[in-house]
N, CA, C and O atoms as CSV, one atom per row, in Angstrom:
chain,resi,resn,atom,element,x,y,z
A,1,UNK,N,N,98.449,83.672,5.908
A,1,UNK,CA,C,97.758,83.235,7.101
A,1,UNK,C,C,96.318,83.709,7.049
A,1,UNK,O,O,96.264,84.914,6.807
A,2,UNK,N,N,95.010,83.072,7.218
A,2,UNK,CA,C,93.746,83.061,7.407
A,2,UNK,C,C,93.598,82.805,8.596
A,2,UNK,O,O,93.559,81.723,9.181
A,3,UNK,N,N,93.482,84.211,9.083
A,3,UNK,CA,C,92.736,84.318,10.622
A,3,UNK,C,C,91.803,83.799,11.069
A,3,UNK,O,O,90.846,84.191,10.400
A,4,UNK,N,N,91.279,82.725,12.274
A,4,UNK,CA,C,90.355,82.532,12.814
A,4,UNK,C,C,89.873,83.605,13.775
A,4,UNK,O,O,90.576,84.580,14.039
A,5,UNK,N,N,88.422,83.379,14.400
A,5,UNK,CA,C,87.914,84.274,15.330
A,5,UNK,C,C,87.417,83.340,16.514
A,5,UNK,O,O,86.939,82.239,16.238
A,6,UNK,N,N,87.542,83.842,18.053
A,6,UNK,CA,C,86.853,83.737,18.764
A,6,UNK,C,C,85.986,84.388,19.865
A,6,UNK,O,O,86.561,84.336,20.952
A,7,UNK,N,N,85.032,84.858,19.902
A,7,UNK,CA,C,83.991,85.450,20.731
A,7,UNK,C,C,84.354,85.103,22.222
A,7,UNK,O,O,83.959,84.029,22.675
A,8,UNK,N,N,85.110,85.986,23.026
A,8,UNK,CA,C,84.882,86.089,24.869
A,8,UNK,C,C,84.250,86.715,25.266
A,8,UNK,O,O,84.007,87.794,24.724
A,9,UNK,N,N,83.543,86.237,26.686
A,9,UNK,CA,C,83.141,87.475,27.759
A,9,UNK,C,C,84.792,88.657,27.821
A,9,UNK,O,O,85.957,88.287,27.673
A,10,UNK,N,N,84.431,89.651,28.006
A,10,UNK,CA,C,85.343,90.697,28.057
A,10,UNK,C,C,85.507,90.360,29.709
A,10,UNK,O,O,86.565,90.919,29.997
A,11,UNK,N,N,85.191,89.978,30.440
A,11,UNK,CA,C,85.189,89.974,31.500
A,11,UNK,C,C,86.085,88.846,31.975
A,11,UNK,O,O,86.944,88.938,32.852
A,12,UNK,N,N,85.769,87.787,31.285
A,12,UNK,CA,C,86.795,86.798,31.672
A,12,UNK,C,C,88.089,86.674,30.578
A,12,UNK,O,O,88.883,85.752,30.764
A,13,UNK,N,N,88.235,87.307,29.800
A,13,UNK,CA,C,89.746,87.596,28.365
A,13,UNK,C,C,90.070,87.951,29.829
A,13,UNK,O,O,90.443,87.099,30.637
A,14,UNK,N,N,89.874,89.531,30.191
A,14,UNK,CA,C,90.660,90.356,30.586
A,14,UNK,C,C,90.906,90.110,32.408
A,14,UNK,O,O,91.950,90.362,33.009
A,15,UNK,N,N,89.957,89.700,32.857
A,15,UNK,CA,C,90.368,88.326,33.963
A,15,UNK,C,C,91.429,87.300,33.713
A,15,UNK,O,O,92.112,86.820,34.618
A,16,UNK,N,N,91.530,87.012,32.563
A,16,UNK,CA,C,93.099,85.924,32.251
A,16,UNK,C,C,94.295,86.167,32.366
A,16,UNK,O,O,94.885,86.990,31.667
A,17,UNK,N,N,94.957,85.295,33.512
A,17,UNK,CA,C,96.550,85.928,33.506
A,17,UNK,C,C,96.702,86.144,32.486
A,17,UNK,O,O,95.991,85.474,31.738
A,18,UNK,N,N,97.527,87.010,31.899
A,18,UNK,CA,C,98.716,87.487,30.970
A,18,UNK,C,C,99.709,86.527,30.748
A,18,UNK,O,O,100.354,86.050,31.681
A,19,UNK,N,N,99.875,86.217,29.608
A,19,UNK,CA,C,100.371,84.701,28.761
A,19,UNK,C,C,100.435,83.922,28.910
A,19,UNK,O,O,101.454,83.251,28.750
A,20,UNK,N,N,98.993,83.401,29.453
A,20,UNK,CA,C,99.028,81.810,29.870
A,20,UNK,C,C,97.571,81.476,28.761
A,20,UNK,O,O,96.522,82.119,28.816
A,21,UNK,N,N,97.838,80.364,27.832
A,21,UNK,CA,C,96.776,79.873,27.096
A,21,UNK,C,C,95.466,79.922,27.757
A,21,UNK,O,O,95.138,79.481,28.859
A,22,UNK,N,N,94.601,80.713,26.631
A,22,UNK,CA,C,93.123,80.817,26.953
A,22,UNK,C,C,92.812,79.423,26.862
A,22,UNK,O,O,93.392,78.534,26.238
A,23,UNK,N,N,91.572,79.375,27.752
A,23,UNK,CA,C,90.687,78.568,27.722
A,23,UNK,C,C,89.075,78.385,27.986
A,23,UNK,O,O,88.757,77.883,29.064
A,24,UNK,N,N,88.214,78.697,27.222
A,24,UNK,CA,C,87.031,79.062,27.382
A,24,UNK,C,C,86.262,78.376,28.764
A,24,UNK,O,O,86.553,77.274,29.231
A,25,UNK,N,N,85.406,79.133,29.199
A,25,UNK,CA,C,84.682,78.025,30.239
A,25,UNK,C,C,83.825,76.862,29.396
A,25,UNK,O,O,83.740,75.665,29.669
A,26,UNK,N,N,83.299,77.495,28.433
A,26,UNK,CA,C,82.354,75.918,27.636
A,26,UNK,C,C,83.130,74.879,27.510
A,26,UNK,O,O,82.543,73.801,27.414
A,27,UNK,N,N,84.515,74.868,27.474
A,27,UNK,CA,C,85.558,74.062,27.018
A,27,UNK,C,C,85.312,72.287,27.518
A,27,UNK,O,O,85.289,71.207,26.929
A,28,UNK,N,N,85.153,72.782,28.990
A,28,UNK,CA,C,84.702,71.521,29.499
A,28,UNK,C,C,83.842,70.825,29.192
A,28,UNK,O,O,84.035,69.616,29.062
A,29,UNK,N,N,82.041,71.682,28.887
A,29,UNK,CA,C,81.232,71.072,28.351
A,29,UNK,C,C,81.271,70.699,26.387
A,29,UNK,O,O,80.788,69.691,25.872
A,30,UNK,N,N,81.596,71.221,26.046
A,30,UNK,CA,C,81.963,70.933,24.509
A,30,UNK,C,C,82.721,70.231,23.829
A,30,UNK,O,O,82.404,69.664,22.784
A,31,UNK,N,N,84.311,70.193,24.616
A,31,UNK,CA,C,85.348,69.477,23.924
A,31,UNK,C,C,86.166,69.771,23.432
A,31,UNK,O,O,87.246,69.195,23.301
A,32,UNK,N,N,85.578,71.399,22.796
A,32,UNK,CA,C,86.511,72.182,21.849
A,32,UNK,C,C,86.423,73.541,22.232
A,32,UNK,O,O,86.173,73.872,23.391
A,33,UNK,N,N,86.622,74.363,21.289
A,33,UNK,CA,C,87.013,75.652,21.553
A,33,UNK,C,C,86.199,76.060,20.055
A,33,UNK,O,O,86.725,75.702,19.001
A,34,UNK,N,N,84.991,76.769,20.038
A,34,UNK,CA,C,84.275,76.952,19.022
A,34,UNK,C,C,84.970,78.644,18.339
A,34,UNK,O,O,85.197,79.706,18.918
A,35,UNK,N,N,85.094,78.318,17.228
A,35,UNK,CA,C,85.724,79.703,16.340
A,35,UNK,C,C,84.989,79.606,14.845
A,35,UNK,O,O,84.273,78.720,14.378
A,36,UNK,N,N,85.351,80.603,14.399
A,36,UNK,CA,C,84.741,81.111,13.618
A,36,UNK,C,C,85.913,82.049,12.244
A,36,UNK,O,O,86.822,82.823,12.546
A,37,UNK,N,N,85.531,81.681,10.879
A,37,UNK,CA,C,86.647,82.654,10.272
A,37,UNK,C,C,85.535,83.660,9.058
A,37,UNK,O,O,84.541,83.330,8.411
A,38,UNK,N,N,86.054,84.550,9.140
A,38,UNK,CA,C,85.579,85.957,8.632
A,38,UNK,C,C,84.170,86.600,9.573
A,38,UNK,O,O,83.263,86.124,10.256
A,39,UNK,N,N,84.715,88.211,9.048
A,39,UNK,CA,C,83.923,89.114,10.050
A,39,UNK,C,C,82.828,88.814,10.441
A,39,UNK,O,O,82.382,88.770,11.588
A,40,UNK,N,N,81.918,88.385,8.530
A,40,UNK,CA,C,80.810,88.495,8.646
A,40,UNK,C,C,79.928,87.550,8.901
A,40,UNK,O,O,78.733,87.839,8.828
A,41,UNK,N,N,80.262,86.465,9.190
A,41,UNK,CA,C,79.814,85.057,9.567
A,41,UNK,C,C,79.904,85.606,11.306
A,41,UNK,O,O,78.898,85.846,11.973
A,42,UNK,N,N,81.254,85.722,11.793
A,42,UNK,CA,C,81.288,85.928,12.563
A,42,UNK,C,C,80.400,86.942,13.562
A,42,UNK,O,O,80.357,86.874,14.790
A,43,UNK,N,N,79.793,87.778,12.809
A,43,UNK,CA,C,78.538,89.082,13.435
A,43,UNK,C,C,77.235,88.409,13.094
A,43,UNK,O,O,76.216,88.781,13.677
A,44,UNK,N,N,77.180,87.339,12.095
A,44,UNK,CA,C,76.222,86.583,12.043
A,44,UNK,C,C,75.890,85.141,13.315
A,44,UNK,O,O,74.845,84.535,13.555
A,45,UNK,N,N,77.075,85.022,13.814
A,45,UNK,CA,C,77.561,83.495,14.686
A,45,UNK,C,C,77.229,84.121,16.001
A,45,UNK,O,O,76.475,83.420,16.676
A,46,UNK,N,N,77.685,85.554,16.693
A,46,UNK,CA,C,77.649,86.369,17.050
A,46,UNK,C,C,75.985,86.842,17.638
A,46,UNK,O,O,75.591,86.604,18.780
A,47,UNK,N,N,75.421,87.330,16.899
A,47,UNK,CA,C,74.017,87.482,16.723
A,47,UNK,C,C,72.841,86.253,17.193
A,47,UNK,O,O,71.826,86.362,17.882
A,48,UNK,N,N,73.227,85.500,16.760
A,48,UNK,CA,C,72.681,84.502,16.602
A,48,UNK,C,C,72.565,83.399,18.205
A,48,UNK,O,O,71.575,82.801,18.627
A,49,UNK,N,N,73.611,83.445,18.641
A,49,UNK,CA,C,73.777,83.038,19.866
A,49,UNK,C,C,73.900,83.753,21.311
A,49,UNK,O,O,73.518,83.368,22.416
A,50,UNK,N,N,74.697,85.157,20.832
A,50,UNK,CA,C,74.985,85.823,22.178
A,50,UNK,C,C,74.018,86.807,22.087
A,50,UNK,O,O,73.846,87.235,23.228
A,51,UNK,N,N,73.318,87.366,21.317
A,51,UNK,CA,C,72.562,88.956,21.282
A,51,UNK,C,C,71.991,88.737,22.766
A,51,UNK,O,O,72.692,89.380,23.547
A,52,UNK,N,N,70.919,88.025,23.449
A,52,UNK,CA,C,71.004,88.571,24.367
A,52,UNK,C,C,71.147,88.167,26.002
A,52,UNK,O,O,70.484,88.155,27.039
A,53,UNK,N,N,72.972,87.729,25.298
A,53,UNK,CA,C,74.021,87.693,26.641
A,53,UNK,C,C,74.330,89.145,26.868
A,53,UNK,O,O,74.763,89.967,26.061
A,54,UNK,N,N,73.923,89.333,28.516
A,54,UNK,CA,C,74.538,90.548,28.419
A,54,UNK,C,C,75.956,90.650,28.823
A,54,UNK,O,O,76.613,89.686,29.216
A,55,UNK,N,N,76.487,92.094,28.691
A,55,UNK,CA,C,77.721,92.287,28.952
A,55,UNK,C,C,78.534,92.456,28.019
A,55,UNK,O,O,77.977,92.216,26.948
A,56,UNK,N,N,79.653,92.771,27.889
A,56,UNK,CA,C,80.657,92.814,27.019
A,56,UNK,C,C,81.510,92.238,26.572
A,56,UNK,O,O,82.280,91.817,27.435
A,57,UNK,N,N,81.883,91.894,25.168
A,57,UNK,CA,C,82.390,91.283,24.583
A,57,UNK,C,C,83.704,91.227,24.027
A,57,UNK,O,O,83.933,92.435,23.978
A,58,UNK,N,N,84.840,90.618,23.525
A,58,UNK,CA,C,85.492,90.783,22.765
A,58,UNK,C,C,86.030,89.761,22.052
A,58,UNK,O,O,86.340,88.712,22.616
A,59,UNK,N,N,86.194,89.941,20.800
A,59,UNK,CA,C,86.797,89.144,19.537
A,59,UNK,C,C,88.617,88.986,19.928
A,59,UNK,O,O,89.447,89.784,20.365
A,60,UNK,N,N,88.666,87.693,19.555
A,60,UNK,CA,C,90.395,87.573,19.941
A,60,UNK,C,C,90.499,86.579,18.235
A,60,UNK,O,O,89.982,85.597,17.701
A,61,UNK,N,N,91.390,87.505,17.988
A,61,UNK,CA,C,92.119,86.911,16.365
A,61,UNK,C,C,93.190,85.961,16.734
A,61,UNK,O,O,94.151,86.064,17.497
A,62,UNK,N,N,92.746,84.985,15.963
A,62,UNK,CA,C,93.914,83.404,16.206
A,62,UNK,C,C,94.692,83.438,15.044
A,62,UNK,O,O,94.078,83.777,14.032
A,63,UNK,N,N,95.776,83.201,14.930
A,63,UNK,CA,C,96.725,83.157,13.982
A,63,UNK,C,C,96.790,81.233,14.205
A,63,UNK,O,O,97.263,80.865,15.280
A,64,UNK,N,N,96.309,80.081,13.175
A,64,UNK,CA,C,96.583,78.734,13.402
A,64,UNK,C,C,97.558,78.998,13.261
A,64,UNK,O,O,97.905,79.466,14.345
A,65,UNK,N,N,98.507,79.044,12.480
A,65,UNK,CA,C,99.819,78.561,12.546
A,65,UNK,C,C,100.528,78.103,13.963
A,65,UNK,O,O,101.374,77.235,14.179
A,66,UNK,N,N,99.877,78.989,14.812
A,66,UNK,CA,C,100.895,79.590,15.935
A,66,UNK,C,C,100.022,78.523,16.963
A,66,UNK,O,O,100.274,78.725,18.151
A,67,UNK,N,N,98.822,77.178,16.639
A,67,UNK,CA,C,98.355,76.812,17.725
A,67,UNK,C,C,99.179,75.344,17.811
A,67,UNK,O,O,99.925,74.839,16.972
A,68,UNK,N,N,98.770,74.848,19.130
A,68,UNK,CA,C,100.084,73.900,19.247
A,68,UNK,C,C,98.476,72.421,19.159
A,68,UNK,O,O,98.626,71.390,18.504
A,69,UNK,N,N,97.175,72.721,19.937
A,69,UNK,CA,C,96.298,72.300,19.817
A,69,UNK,C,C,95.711,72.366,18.145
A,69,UNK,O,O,95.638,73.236,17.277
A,70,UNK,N,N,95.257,70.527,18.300
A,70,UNK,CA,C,94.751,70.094,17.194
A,70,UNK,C,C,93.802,71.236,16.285
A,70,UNK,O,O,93.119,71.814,17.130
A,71,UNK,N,N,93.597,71.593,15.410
A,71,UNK,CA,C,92.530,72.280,14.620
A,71,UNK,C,C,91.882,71.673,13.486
A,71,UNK,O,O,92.470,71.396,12.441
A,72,UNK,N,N,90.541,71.452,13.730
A,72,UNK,CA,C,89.716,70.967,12.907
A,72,UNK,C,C,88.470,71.426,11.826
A,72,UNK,O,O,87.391,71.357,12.414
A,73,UNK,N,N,88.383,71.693,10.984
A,73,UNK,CA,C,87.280,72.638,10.038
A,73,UNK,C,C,85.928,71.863,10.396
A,73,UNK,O,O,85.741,71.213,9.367
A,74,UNK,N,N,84.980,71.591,11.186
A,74,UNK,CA,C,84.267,70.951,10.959
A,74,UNK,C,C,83.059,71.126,10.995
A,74,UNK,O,O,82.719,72.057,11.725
A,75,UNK,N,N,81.590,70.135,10.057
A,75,UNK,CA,C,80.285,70.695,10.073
A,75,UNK,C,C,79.085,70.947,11.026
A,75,UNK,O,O,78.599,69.969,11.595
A,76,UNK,N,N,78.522,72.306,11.263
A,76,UNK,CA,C,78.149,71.533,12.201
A,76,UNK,C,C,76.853,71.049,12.014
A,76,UNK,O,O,76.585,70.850,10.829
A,77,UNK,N,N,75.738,70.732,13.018
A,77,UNK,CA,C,74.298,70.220,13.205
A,77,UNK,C,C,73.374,70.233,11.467
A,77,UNK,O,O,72.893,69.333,10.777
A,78,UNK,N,N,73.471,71.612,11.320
A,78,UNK,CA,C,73.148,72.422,10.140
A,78,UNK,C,C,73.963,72.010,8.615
A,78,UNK,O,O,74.948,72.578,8.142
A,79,UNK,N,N,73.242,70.904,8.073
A,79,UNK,CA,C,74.283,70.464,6.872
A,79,UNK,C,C,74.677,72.035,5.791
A,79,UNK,O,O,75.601,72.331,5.032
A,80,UNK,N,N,73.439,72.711,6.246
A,80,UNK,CA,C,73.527,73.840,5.004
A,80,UNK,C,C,74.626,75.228,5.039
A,80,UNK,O,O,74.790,76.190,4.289
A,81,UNK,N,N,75.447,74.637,6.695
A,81,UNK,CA,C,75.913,75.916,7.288
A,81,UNK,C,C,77.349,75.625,6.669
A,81,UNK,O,O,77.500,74.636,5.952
A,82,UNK,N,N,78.592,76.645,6.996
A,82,UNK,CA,C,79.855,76.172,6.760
A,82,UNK,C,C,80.537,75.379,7.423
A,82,UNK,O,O,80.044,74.804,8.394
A,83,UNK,N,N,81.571,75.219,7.111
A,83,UNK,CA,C,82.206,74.402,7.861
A,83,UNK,C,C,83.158,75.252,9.058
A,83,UNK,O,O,84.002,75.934,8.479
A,84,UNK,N,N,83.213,75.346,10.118
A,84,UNK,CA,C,83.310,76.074,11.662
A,84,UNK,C,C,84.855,75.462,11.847
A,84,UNK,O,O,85.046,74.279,11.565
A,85,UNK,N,N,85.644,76.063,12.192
A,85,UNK,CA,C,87.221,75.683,13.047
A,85,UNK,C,C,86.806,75.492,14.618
A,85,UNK,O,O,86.127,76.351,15.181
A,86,UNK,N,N,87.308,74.170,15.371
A,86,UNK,CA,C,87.546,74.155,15.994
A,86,UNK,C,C,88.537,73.910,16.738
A,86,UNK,O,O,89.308,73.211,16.081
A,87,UNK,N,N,88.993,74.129,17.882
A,87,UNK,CA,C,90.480,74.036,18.456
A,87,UNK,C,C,89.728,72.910,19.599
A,87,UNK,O,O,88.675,72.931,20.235
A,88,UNK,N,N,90.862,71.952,19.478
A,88,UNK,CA,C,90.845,70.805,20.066
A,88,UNK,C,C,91.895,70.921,21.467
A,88,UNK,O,O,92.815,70.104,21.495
A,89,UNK,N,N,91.790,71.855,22.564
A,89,UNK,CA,C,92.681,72.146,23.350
A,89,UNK,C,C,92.915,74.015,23.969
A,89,UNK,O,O,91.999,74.816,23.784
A,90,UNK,N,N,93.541,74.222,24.303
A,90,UNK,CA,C,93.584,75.431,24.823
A,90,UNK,C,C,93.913,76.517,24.102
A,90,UNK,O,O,95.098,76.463,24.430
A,91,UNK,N,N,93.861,77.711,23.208
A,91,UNK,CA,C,94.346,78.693,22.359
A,91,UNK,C,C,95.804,79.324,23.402
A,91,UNK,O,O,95.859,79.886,24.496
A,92,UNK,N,N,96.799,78.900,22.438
A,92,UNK,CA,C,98.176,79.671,23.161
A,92,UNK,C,C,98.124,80.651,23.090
A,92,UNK,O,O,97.414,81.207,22.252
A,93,UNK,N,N,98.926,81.333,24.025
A,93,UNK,CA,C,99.138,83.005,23.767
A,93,UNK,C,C,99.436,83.484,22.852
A,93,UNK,O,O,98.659,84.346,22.443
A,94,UNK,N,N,100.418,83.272,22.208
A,94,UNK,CA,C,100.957,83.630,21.264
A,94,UNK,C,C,100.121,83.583,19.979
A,94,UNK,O,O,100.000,84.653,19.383
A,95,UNK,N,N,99.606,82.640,19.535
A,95,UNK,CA,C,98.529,82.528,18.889
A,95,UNK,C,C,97.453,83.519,18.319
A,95,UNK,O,O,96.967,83.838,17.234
A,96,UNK,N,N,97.326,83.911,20.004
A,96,UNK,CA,C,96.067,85.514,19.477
A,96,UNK,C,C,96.947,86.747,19.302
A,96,UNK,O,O,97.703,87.338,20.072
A,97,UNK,N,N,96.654,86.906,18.236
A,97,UNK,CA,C,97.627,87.814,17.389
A,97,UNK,C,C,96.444,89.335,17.776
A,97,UNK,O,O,97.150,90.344,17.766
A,98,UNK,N,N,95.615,89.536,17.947
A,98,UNK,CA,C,95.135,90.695,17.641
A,98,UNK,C,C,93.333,90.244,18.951
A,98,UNK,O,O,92.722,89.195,19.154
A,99,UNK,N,N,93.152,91.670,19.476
A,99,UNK,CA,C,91.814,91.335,20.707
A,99,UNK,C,C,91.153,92.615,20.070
A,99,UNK,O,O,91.853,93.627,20.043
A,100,UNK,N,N,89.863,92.678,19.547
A,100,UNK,CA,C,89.161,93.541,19.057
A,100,UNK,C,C,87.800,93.901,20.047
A,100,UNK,O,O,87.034,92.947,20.184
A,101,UNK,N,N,87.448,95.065,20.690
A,101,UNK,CA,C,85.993,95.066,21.445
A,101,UNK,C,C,84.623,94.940,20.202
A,101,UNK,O,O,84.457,95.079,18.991
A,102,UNK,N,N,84.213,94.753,20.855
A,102,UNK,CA,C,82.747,93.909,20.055
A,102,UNK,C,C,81.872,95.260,20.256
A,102,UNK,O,O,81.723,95.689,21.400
A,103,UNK,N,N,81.407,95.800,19.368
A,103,UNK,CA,C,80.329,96.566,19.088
A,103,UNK,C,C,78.765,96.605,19.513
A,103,UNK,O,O,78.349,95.644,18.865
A,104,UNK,N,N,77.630,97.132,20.213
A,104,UNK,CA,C,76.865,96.652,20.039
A,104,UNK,C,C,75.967,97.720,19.906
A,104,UNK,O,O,76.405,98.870,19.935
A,105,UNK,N,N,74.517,97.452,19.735
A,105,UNK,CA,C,73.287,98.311,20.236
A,105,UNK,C,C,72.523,98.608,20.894
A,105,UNK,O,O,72.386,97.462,21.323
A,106,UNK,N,N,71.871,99.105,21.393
A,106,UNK,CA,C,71.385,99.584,22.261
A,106,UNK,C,C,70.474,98.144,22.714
A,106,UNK,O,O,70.370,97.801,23.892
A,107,UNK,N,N,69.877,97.422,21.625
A,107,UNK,CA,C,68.908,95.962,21.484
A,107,UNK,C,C,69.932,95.015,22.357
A,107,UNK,O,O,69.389,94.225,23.128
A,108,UNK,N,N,71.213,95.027,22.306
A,108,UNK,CA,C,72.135,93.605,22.222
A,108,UNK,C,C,72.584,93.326,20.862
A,108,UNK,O,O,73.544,92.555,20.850
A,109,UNK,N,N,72.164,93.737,19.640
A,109,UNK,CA,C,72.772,93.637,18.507
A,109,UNK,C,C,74.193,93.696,18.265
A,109,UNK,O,O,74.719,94.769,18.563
A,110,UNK,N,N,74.781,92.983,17.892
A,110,UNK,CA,C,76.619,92.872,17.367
A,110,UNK,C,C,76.728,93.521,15.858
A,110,UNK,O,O,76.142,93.217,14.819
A,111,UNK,N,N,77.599,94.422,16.115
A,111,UNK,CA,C,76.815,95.200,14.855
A,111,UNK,C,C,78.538,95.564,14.045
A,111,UNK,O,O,78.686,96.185,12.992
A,112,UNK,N,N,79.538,95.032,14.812
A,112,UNK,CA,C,80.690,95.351,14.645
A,112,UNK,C,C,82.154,95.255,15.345
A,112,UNK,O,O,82.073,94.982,16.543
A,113,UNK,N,N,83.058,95.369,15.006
A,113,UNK,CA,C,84.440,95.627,15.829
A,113,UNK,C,C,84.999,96.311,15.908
A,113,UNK,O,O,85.165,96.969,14.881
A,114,UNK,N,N,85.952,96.851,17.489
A,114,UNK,CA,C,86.200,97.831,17.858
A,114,UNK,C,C,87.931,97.846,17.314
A,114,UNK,O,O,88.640,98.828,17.537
């Protein structure tokens, strides 16, 4: 199994009933459910967009196997970038196998996982 990643407000993960499929708020505006696979893309994906959202963060590890929603590898805007997983639907519970706190610096820098 090759873990996906997805980036939450810590505020709204831990605001989510207890085993009922996540669902991001962008969800509505996007379509999908934007993820990401390995660390270091991910502190790069990370960086790049949220540094300076404030507040706290956390990484939730997706196990695909376990999603019942479509999953798609796909490119994005950036021909030169990788190719990005997205979930076409809500991430089941079961699914997120593992919730890591997000690291940061004193700047807003993502510098790691907890």
């Amino acid at each position: 199994m090759d873990a996906i990643y997805h980036l939450a407000p810590a505020a709204r993960w831990y605001g989510w009933p207890a085993g009922d499929d996540y669902l991001p708020a962008e969800y509505e505006a996007d379509g999908f459910v934007h993820c990401t696979a390995g660390d270091d893309l991910m502190l790069a994906v990370a960086n790049r967009f949220y540094r300076a959202a404030p507040g706290e963060f956390v990484l939730l590890t997706i196990d695909p196997a376990r999603l019942s929603a479509p999953l798609r590898w796909e490119q994005p805007d950036d021909d030169l970038a990788p190719l990005f997983p997205h979930i076409y639907g809500p991430i089941d519970a079961d699914a997120i196998i593992g919730v890591r706190a997000a690291r940061r610096d004193v700047d807003g820098a993502f510098v790691g996982w907890g």
